[in-house]
C-alpha positions as CSV (number, residue, x, y, z in Angstrom):
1,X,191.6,68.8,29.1
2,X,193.7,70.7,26.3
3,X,193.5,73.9,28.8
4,X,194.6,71.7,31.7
5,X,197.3,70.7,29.8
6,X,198.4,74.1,28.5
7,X,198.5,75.3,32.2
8,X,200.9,72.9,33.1
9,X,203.0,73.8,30.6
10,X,202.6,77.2,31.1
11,X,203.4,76.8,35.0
12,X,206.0,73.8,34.3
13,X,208.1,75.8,31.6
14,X,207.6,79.6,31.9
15,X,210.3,80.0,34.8
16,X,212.8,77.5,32.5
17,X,212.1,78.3,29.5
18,X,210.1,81.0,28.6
19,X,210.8,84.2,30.7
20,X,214.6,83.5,30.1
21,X,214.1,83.4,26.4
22,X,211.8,86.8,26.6
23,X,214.7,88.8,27.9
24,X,217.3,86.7,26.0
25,X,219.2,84.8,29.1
26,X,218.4,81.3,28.0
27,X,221.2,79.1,25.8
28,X,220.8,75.5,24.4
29,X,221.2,73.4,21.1
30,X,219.2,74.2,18.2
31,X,217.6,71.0,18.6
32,X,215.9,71.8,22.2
33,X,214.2,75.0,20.7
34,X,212.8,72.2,17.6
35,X,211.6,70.3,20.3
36,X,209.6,72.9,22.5
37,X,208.4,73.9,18.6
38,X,206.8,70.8,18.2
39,X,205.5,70.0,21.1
40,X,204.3,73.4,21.8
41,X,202.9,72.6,17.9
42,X,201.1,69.3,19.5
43,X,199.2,70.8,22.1
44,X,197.7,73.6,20.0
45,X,196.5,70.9,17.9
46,X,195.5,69.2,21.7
47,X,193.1,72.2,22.2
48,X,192.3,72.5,18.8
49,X,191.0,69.0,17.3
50,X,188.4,68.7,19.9
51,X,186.8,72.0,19.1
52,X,186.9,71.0,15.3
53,X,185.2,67.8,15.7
54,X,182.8,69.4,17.7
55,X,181.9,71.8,14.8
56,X,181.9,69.5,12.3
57,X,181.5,65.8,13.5
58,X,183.3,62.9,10.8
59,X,180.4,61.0,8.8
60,X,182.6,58.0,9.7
61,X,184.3,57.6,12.6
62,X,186.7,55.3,11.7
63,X,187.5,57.6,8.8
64,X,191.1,59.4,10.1
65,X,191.0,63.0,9.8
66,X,194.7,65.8,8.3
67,X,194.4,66.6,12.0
68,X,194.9,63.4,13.4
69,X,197.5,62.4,10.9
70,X,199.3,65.6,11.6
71,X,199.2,64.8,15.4
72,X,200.5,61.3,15.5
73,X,203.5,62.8,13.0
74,X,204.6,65.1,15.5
75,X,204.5,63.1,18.4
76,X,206.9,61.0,16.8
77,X,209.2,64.3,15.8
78,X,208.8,65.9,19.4
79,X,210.1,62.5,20.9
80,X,213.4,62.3,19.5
């Protein structure tokens, strides 16, 4: 699902976003670029968590992990 997701926002953004900032065309407010940051920030950890629970499953599952926290923090930050 996390490489489903990083598809679409490969295919949703590159055009917009990121082949105008490769060859330095693309202007906006400081806060947009903080915002792609963090949400590019949020999928990684999207594609990531799986694979580390997976490796290492939690002796309790209703124990929260760093990861978790870490992702429900910048959800909030990428939706302002």
């Amino acid at each position: 699902m996390g490489a489903v997701t990083l598809l679409a926002v490969a295919v949703g953004f590159g055009r917009t976003y990121a082949a105008p900032m490769a060859v330095g065309t693309f202007s906006a407010p400081i806060v947009v670029h903080v915002h792609g940051a963090f949400a590019a920030t949020w999928i990684l950890l999207f594609i990531v968590q799986p694979l580390l629970v997976s490796l290492r499953p939690a002796p309790d599952p209703s124990e929260p992990r760093p990861s978790g926290a870490a992702g429900g923090g910048g959800v909030r930050v990428t939706m302002v």
